[in-house]
C-alpha positions as CSV (number, residue, x, y, z in Angstrom):
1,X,126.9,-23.0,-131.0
2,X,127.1,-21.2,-127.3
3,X,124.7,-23.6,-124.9
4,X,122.8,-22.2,-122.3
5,X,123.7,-23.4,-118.5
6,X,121.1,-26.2,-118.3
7,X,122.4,-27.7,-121.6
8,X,125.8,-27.4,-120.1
9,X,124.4,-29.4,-116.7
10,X,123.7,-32.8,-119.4
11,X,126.5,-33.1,-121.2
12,X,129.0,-35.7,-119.8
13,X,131.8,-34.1,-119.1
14,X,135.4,-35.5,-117.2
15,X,135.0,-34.6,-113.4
16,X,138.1,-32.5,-114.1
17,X,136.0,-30.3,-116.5
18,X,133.3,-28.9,-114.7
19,X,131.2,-27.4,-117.5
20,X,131.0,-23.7,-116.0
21,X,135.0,-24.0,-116.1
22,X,135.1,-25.3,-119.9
23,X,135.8,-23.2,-122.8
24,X,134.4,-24.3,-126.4
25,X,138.3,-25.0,-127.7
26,X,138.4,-27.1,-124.5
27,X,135.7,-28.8,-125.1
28,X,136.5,-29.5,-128.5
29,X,139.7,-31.1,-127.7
30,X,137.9,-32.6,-125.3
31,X,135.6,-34.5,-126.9
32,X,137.9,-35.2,-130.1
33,X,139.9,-37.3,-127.2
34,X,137.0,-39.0,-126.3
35,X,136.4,-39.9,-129.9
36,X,139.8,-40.8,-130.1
37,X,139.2,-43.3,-127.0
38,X,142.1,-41.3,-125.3
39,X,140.1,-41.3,-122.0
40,X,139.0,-44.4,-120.1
């Protein structure tokens, strides 16, 4: 599912990860460490 820039803008990304920067992969590992409580 590709998201559009303003749907990018909402989504709570780490401040490492700005969400123009992000790939989907990225984001997927990124947010299976978050579900994995991996970031604080």
């Amino acid at each position: 599912m590709d998201l559009t820039d303003e749907q990018w803008k909402i989504l709570e990304l780490p401040d490492h990860c700005p969400p123009y920067q992000i790939s989907h992969r990225r984001f997927q590992e990124w947010n299976d460490a978050k579900n994995n409580s991996q970031f604080g």
